[in-house]
C-alpha positions in Angstrom: 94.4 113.0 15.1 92.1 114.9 12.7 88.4 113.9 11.8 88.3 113.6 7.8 84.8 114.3 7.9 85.1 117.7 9.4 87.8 118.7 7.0 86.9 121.7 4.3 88.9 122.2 1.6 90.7 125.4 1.0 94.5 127.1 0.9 96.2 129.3 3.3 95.1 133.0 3.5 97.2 134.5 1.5 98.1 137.2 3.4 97.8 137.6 6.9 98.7 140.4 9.8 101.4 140.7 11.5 102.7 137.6 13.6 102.0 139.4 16.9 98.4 139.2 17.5 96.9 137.1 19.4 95.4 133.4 17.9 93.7 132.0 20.9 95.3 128.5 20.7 94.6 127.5 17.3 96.2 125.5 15.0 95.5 125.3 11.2 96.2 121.6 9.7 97.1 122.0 6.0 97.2 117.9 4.6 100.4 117.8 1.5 100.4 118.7 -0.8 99.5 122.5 -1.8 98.8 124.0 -4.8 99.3 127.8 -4.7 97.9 128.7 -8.1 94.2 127.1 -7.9 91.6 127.6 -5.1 92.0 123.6 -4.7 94.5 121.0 -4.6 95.0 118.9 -7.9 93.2 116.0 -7.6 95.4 113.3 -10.0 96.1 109.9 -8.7 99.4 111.3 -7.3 98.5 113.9 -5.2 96.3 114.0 -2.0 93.7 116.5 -1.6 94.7 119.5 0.1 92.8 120.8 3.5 92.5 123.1 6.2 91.4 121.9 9.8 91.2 124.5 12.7 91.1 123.0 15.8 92.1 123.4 19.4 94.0 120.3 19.6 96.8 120.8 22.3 96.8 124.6 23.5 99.9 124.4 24.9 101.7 124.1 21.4 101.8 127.7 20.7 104.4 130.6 20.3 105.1 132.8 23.0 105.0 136.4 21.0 107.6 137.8 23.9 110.5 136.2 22.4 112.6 138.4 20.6 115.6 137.1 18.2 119.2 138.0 18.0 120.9 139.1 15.2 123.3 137.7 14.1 123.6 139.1 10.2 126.6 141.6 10.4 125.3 145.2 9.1 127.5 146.5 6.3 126.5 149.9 6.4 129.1 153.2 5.9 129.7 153.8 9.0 131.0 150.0 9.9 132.7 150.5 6.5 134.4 153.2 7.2 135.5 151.8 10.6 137.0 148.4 9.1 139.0 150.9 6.9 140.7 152.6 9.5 141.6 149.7 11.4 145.1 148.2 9.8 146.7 144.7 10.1 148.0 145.4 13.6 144.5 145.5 14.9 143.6 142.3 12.8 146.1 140.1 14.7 145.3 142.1 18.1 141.2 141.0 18.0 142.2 137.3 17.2 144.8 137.4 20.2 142.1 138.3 22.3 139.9 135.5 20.7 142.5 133.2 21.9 142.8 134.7 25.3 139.1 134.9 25.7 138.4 131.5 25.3 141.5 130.8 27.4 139.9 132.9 30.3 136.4 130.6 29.8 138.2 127.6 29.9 140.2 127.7 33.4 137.0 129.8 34.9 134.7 127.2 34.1 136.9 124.7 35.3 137.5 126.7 38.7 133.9 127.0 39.2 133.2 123.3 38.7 135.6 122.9 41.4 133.9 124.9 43.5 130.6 122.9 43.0 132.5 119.9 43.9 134.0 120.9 46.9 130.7 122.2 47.9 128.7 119.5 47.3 131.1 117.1 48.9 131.2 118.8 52.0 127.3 119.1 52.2 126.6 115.9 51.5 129.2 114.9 54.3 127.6 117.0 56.9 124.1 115.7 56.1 124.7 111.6 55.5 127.3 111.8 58.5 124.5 112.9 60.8 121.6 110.7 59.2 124.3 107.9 59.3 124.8 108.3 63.3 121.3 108.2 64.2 120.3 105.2 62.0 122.8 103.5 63.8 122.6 104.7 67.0 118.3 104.3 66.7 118.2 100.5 64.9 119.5 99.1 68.7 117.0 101.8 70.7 113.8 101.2 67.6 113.9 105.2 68.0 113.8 105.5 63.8 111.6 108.3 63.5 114.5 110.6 64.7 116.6 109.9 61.5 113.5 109.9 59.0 112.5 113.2 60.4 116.4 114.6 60.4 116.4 112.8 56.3 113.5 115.0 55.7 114.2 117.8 57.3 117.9 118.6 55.8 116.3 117.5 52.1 113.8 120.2 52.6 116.1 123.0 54.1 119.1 122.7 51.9 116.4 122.5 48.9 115.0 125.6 50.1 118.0 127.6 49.8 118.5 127.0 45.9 114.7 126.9 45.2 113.8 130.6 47.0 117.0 132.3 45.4 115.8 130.6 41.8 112.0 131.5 42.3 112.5 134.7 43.9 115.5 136.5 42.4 115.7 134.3 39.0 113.7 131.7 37.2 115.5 130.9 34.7 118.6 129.9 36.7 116.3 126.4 37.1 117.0 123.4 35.3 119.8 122.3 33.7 119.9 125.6 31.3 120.3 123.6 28.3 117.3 124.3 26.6 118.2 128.0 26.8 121.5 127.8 25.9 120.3 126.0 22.7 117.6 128.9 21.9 120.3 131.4 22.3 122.6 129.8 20.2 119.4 129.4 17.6 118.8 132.8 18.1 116.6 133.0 20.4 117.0 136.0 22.6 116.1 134.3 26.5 115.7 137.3 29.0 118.2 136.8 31.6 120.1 133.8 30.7 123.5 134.6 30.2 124.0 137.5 33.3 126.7 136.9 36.4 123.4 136.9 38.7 121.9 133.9 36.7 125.4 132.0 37.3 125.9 132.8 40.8 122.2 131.7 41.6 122.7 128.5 39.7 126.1 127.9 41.5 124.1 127.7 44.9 121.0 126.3 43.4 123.4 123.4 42.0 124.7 122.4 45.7 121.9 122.6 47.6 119.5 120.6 44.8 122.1 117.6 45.1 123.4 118.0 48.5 119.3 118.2 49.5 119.1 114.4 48.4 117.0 115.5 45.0 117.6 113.4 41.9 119.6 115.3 40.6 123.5 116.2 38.9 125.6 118.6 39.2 127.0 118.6 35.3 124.4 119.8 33.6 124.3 123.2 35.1 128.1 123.2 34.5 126.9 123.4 30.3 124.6 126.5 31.5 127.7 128.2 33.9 130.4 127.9 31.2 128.1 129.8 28.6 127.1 132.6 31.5 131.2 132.5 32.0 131.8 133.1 28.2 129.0 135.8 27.7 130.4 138.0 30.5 133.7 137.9 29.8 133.8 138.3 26.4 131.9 141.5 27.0 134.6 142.8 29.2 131.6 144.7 31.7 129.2 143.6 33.7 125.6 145.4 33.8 124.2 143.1 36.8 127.4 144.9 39.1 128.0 148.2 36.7 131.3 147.8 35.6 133.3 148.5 32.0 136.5 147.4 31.8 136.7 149.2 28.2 137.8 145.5 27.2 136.9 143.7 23.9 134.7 146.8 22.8 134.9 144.9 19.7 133.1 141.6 20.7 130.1 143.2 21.6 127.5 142.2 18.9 125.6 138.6 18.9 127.7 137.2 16.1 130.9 137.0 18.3 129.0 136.4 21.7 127.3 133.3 20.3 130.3 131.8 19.4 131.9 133.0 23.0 128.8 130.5 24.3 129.6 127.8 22.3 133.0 127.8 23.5 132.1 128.1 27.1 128.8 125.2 26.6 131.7 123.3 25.5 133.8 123.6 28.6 130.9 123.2 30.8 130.7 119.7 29.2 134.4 119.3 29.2 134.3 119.9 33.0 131.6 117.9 33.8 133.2 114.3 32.5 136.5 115.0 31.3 135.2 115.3 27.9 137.0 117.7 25.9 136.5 116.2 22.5 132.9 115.0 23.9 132.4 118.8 24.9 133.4 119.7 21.3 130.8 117.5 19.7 127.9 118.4 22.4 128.1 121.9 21.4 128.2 121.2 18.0 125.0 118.8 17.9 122.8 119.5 20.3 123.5 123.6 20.8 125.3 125.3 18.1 123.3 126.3 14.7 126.3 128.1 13.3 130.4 125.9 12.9 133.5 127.2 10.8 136.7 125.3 11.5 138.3 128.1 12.8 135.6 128.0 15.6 136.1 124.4 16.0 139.8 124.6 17.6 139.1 127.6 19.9 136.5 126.1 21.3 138.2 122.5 21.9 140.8 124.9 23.5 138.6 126.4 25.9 137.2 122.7 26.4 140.7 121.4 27.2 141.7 124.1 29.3 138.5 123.7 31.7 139.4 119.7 32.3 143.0 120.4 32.8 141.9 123.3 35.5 139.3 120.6 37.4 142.6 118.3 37.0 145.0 120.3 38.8 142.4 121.4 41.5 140.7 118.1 42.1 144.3 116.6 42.3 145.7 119.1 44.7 142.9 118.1 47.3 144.0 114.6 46.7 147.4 115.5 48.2 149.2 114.8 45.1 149.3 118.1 42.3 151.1 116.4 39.7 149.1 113.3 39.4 146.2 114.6 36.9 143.8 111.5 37.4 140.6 113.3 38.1 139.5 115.2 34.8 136.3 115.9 35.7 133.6 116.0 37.7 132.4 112.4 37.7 134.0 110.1 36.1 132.9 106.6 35.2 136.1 104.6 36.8 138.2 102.3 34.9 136.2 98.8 33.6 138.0 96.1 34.0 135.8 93.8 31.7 135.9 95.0 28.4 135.7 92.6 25.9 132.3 91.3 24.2 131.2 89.1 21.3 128.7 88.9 18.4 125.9 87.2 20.3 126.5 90.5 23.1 125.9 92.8 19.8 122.1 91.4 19.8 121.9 91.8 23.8 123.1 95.3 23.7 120.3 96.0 20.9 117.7 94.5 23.3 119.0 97.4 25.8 118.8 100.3 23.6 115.1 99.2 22.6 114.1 99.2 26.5 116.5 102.5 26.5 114.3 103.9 24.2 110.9 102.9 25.9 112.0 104.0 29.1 113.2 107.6 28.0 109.7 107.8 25.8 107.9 107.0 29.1 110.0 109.3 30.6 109.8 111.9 28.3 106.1 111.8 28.0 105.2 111.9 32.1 107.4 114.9 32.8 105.5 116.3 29.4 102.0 115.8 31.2 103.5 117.0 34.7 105.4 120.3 32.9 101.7 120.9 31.6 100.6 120.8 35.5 103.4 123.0 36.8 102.7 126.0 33.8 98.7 125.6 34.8 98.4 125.3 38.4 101.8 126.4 39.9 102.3 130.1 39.2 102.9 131.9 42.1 106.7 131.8 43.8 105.9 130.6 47.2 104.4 127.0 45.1 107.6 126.8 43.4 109.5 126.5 46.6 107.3 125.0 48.6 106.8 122.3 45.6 110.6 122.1 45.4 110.8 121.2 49.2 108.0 118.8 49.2 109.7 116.8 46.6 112.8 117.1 48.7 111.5 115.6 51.7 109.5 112.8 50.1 112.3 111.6 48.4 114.4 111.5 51.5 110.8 109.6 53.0 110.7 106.9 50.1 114.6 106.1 50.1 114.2 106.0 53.9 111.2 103.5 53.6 112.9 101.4 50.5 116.0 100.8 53.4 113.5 99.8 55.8 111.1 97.7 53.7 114.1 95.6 52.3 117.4 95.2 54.2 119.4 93.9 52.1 122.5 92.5 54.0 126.2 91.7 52.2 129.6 90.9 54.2 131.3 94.4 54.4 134.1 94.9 51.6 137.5 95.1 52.0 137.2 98.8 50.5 134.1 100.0 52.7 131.3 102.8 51.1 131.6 106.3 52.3 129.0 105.6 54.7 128.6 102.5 55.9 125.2 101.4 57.5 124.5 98.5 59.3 120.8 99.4 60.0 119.6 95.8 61.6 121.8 93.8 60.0 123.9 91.0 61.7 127.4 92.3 62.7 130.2 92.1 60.2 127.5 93.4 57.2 126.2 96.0 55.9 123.0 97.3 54.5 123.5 97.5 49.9 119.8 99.3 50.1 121.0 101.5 52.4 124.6 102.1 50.6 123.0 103.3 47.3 120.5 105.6 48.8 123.4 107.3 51.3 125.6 109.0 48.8 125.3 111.1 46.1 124.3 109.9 43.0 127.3 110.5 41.2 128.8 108.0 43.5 125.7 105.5 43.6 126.3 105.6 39.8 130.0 104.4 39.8 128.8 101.8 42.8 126.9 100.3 40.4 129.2 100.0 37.6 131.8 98.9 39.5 131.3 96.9 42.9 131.9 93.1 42.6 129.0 90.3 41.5 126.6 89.9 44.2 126.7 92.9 45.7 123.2 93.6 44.9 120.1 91.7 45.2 117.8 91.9 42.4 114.7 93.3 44.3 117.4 95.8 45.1 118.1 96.8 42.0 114.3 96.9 41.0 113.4 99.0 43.7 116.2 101.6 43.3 115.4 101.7 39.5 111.7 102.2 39.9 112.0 104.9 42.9 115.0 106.6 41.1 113.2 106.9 37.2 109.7 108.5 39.2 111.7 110.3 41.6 113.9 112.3 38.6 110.9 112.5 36.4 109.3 114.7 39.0 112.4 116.4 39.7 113.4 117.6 36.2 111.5 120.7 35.8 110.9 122.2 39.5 112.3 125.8 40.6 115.7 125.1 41.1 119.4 124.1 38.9 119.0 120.5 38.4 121.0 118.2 36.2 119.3 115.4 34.2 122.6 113.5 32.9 123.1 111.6 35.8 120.1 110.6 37.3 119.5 109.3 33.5 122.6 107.2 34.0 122.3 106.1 37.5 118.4 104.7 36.2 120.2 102.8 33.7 122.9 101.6 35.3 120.4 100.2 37.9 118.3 98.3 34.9 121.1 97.8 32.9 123.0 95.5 35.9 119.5 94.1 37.0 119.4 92.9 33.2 123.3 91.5 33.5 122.3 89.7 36.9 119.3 87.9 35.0 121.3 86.8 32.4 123.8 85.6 34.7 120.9 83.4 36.4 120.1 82.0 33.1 123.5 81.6 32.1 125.4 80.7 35.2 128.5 79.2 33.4 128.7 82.1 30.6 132.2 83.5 31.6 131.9 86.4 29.6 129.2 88.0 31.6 129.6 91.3 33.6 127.1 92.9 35.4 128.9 96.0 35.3 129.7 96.0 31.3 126.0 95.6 31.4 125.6 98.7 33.9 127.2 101.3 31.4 125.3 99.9 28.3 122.0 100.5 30.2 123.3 103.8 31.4 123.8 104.7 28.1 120.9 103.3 26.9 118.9 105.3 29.2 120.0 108.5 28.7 120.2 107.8 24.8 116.4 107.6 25.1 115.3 110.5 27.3 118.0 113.3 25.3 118.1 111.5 22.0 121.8 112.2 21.3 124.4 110.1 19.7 127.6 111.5 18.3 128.7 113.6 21.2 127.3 111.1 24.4 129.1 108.2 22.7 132.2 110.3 22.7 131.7 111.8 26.3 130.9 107.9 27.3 134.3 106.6 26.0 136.4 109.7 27.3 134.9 109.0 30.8 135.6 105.8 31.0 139.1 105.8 29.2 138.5 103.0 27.0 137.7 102.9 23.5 136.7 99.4 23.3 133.3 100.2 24.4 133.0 102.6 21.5 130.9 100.3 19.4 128.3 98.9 21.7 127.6 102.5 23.0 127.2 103.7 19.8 125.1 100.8 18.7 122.9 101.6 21.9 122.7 104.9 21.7 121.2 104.8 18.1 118.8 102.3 18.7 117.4 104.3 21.7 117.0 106.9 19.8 115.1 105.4 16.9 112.9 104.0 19.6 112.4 107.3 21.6 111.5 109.2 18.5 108.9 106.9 17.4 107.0 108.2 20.5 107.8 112.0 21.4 111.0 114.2 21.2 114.2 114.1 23.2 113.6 115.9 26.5 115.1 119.1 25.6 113.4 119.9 22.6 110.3 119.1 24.5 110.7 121.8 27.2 112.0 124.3 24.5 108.5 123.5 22.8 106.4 123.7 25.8 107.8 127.3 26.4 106.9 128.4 23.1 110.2 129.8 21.8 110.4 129.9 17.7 113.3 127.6 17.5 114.4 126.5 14.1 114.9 122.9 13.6 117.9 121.9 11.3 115.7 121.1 8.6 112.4 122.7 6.9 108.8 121.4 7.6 108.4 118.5 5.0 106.6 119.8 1.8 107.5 123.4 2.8 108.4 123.8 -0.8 104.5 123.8 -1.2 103.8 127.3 0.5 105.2 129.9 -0.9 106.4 133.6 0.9 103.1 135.7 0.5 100.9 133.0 3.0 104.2 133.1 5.2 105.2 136.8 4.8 103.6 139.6 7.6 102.1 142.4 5.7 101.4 145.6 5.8 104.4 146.0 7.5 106.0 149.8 8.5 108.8 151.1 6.2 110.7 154.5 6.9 111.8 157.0 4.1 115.5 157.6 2.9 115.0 160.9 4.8 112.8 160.5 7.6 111.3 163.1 10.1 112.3 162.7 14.1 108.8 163.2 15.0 107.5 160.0 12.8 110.8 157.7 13.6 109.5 158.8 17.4 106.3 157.9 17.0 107.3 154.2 15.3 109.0 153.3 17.9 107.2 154.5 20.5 103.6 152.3 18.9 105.4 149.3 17.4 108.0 146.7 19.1 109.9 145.2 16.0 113.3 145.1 15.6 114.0 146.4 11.6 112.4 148.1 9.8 112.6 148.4 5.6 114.3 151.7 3.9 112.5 152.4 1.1 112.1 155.5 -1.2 109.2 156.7 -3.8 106.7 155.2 -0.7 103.0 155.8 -1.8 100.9 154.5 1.3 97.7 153.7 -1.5 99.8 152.2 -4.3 99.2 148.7 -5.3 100.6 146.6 -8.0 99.0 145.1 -10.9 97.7 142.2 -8.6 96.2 144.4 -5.9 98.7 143.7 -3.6 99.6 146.8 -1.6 103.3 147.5 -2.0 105.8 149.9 0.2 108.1 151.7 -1.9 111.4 150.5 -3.2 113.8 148.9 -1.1 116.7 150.5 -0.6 118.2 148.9 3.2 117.0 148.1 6.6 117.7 150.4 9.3 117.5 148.7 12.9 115.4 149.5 16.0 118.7 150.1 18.0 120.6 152.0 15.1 117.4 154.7 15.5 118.0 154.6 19.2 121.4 155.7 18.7 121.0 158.2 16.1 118.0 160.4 18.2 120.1 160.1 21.7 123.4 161.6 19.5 120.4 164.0 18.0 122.2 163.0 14.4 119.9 165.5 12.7 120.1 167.2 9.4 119.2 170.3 10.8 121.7 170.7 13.6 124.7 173.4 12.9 127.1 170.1 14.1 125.8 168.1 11.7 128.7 167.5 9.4 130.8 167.0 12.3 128.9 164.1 14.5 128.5 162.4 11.2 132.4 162.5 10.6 132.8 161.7 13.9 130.5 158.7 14.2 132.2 155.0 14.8 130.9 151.9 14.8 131.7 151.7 18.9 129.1 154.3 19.3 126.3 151.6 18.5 127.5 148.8 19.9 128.5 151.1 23.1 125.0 150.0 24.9 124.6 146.7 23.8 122.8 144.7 24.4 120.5 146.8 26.6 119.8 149.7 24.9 117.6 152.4 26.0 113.7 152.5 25.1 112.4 155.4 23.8 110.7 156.5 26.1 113.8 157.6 27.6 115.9 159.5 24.8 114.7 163.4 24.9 113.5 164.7 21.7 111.5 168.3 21.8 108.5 169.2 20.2 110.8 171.5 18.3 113.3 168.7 17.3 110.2 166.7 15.9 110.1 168.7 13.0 114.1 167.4 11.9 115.1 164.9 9.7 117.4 162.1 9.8 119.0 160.4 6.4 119.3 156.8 6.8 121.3 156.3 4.3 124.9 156.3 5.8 123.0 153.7 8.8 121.0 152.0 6.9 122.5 148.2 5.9 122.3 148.3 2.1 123.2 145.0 1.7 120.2 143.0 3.6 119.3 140.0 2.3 115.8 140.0 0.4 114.0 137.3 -1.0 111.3 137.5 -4.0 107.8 137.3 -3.2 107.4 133.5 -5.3 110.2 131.6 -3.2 108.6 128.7 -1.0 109.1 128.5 2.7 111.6 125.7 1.6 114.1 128.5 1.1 113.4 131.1 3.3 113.8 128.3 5.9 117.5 127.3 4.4 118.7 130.9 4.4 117.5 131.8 7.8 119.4 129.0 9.4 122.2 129.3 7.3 123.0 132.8 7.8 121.1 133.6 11.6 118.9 135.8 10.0 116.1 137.7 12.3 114.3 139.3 9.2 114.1 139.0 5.7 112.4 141.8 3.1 109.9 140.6 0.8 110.4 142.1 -2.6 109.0 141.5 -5.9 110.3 141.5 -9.4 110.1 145.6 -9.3 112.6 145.6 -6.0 109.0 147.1 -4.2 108.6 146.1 -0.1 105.4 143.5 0.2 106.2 142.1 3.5 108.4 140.8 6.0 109.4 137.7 7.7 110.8 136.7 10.9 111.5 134.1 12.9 108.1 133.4 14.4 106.5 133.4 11.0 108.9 130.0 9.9 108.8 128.3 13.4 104.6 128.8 13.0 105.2 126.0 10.6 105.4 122.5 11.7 105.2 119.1 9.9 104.3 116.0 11.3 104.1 112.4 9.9 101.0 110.0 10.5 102.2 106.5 10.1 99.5 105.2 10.6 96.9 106.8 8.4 99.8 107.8 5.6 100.1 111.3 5.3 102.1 114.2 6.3 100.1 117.3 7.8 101.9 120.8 8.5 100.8 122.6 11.0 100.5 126.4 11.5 100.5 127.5 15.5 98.8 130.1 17.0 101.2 132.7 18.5 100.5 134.5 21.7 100.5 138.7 22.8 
């Protein structure tokens, strides 16, 4: 990757301004490891020199500066003080009722909307293969075929164009599955938009028409995004999309207790989709939440088990029969009636997770190169949609082409397929091409897992595999709710039954083959590779199938794929969380972080206010400057410097927040007002969480020239207890206590208490390490962030 010969050696500035400007795709490439005391690295026999390469090496790994963070560090200031004090045990047990109830309320909603979705789909898809289905046979006798390839198209591309203008037009980031934003915000990450009741209803509709438009697509990913939207609203207890307060749950209203509201309903989104509850559980854990406690743990698998036992009821009551729960979720991989395996499978079932992992690497890296495409060359709405549609109708063109290409005739079953096509078979048969192609792909996915031995051809299988894995490559990522989870499996299941059928032809008297064992291994193996999860899809694999046997040969899959995938690129997710440029923090540090200590990470100067602080400055701050806290400090002396040089900021003494200062000039808290005594009495901590989490910009609180001249004390605001960190700690540690704790800022102080700098968010996830194998070293990176 780098040239050695254009390398200079050097450190890290050490200082730098603050993380917002703009650094016109750069990246600096500092080689391990650092010394911070000399201008060079040591140069022993142990230690490698240490250099700095700038270089625009891939422009599209930068920050995006627009992201803001949440905060999830609870302020301990005198007024929340006070307010704990008044509250007495009855009010304790009261807010952890409504816990309960809350996640009660996300778990049966989730599960009703994933019933709708079902029902909707079903009946969509009905209408539009019912129709295809008449004319294909009604045109293979008169050779009038164009009339069903036209009508294929032409429904793909108007039921697509329902979900992909609503998602374009009215709300982007309703597209996709949502699970890369549901991980940020659970990071802490604040994504614009992504939890409100107008994201959910648009990725309701944009969920139907994506897989009832014939796109390869799922329907259970968007359930993870829905259940989070679910659990954000009604924890809140009001609605700002439809102006509403039901003066509910007043006291839920901060980040800390919405994010784990999210987890819960991320969790029964999973728990809907497959019946997973305990696979729910484990998915929110791993791949979304940042921040468990045990208590956490059981509400959630509440709300999880609630949502599958709603989808139960519902799904059964359409069946005819309310008290027989047999349909947990919304696809469910059917009972196996094959499932024992030996030693010598063990070795075969390795094989798949390696071709597992090459597939979803291969994956992985051409929707990489096309995402790159779409963010260059497809801005506008109307490109969106009309690219949305065009994939549409050109998948319903290649299936219809693959059915006409190759026929491939079997006897018809004694339990027929939904829709049945003949096409120009002989009478008495039926068309297998033409059976996977004409359903959903939830139910081409059980098909293949399940129908009997020789059902398939294996050009069949081949050419479903390839046009399926190209088909939901370009799929994943256009402007509309899409699901990767089973289009992942229903690849896999293809290649993973092609690879039992070959076996079976070089081992025609092995009795213990199955090409439908074989199906789910390579279904798991698949999506193993492209999301690079382990704990949770092995657990999600064995509660959708109902059989625990299969509990070792998943898991032995699903690792091995994912060792494979990640000696090539990242699982999918993390990818398109990366290509948006959102400061996610990993679970562990850059490697040799411990080398680069807080002043070369730290922002400085950075803006402090005073213990007592005019109206007309705090106005003027806010109104020039975007951050979020800002330090308290007293004795500040803007020309004083320490010993070293360094410019220092007073001593610290609290951090008072952006929306606290919001609060306090709307209620006109000022030291001079004749009410004075008695707003501060009167002050709770309601009143600042009463606009949350839109509060009003400056620009529209009223403060007269007159007013300007006031004062506000910070001290009874102000959160006296924020977390600092001395100026010599590494990035090493900064790293650990961010992620521990959900911290959006930390003060930098040194040994005399005195403000040098701050550090957020984007100043660790700047930071990125990276391993060459091949030429032996490890090299962090520092991105550029954008305006």
């Amino acid at each position: 990757m780098e040239n050695d010969t254009d390398e200079t050696t050097s450190l890290l500035r050490n200082s730098r301004s603050p993380i917002n400007h703009l650094i016109d795709d750069v990246e600096t490439i500092v080689a391990a490891p650092l010394d911070d005391d000399n201008s060079s690295c040591t140069n022993n026999s142990t230690a490698r020199k240490c250099t700095v390469k700038t270089e625009i090496e891939d422009p599209i790994h930068v920050l995006a500066g627009t992201y803001e963070s949440l905060d999830y560090d609870e302020c301990e200031n005198d007024v929340n003080i006070k307010d704990e004090a008044r509250h007495g045990p009855k009010w304790i047990i009261k807010r952890e009722i409504a816990r309960w109830f809350v996640m009660a309320m996300i778990g049966i909603i989730t599960g009703l909307i994933a019933s709708v979705i079902d029902v909707a789909v079903e009946y969509t898809s009905d209408l539009k293969f019912t129709y295809v289905k008449h004319y294909v046979d009604k045109c293979a006798e008169h050779y009038c075929l164009l009339i069903p390839f036209a009508a294929w198209a032409g429904f793909n591309a108007m039921i697509v164009m329902v979900g992909a203008v609503l998602t374009a037009v009215f709300e982007p980031v309703a597209a996709g599955s949502g699970i890369p934003q549901i991980k940020c915000f659970l990071n802490g990450v604040k994504i614009p938009h992504v939890v409100r009741v107008k994201t959910l209803v648009i990725k309701v509709i944009g969920v139907v028409s994506a897989v009832a438009g014939g796109l390869a697509v799922g329907k259970e990913g968007p359930m993870i995004h829905s259940g989070a939207v679910v659990a954000a609203g009604i924890s809140q207890g009001r609605s700002s999309t439809f102006r509403f307060d039901l003066n509910l749950f007043e006291y839920f209203r901060t980040d800390t207790e919405k994010r784990d509201f999210v987890s819960g309903g991320a969790a029964a989104g999973v728990s809907a989709a497959f019946g997973a509850p305990v696979g729910g559980v484990l998915f929110s854990l791993e791949e979304g939440a940042s921040f468990w406690n045990q208590a956490l743990t059981w509400r959630i698998f509440f709300a999880s088990m609630l949502s599958t036992v709603t989808l139960n009821i519902v799904a059964s009551c359409r069946n005819g029969k309310c008290l027989d729960l047999s349909s947990p979720g919304l696809f469910n991989f059917g009972r196996f009636d094959t499932t024992s395996y030996n030693s010598v499978e063990i070795l075969l079932f390795i094989t798949m997770g390696v071709i597992g992992g090459l597939l979803g690497a291969l994956f992985n890296h051409i929707n990489y190169k096309l995402t790159i495409f779409r963010n260059r060359y497809i801005h506008y709405k109307f490109l969106r949609v009309v690219e949305a549609m065009i994939v549409a109708m050109i998948s319903g063109v290649v299936s219809f082409l693959v059915i006409f290409i190759h026929n491939d005739c079997q006897p018809m079953r004694a339990e027929p397929t939904s829709y049945p096509v003949q096409f120009f078979c002989p009478d008495g048969q039926y068309s297998s091409t033409a059976d996977l192609f004409f359903q959903t792909p939830e139910e081409g996915a059980k098909h293949l897992f399940h129908d009997t031995e020789g059902t398939y051809g294996v050009v069949t299988l081949v050419l479903y595999c390839i046009v399926f894995f190209f088909l939901a490559c370009w799929t994943y990522g256009l402007s509309i709710p899409s699901g990767l989870f089973i289009p992942s499996l229903l690849v896999g299941a293809a290649w993973g039954r092609l690879f039992g059928q070959c076996l079976q032809l070089m081992f025609p008297n092995a009795v213990w083959l199955d090409s439908g064992k074989y199906a789910l291994i390579g279904a798991a193996a698949q999506l193993g590779g492209i999301v690079r999860m382990t704990i949770s899809l092995t657990v999600i694999i064995i509660e959708a199938t109902g059989n625990i046997t299969f509990g070792l040969p998943v898991m032995v899959v699903l690792m091995v794929a994912k060792w494979i995938g990640d000696l090539f690129n990242e699982g999918i997710y993390d990818m398109h969380i990366h290509l948006q440029g959102v400061p996610l923090l990993g679970w562990e540090p850059p490697l040799l972080s411990s080398e680069i200590s807080t002043r070369k990470v730290m922002s400085h100067p950075v803006t402090v206010m005073r213990t007592q602080e005019k109206v007309g400055r705090i106005v003027e701050i806010l109104k020039s400057e975007s951050h979020n806290g800002f330090p308290v400090v007293q004795d500040y002396d803007p020309d004083h410097s320490n010993d070293s040089g360094v410019q220092t900021f007073g001593t610290f003494r609290g951090v008072i927040l952006r929306s606290q200062l919001i609060v306090l000039l709307k209620l006109k808290v000022f030291q001079e007002s004749p009410d004075y005594q008695e707003k501060l009495s009167n002050l709770k901590a309601t009143d600042f969480r009463d606009a949350y989490p839109r509060f009003p910009p400056i620009q529209q609180i009223h403060v007269s020239p007159h007013e300007h001249e006031f004062t506000v004390d910070l001290l009874p605001f102000m959160n006296p207890g924020a977390y600092t960190i001395q100026d010599g700690a590494s990035l090493h540690r900064i790293f650990r206590l961010f992620r521990a704790l959900g911290l959006r800022h930390v003060v930098v102080v040194n040994e005399k208490n005195q403000v040098l700098g701050m550090v957020t968010r984007k100043d660790l996830a700047r930071y990125k390490s990276s391993v060459s194998l091949s030429k032996g070293k490890i090299v962090i990176k520092e991105l550029g962030v954008t305006r």
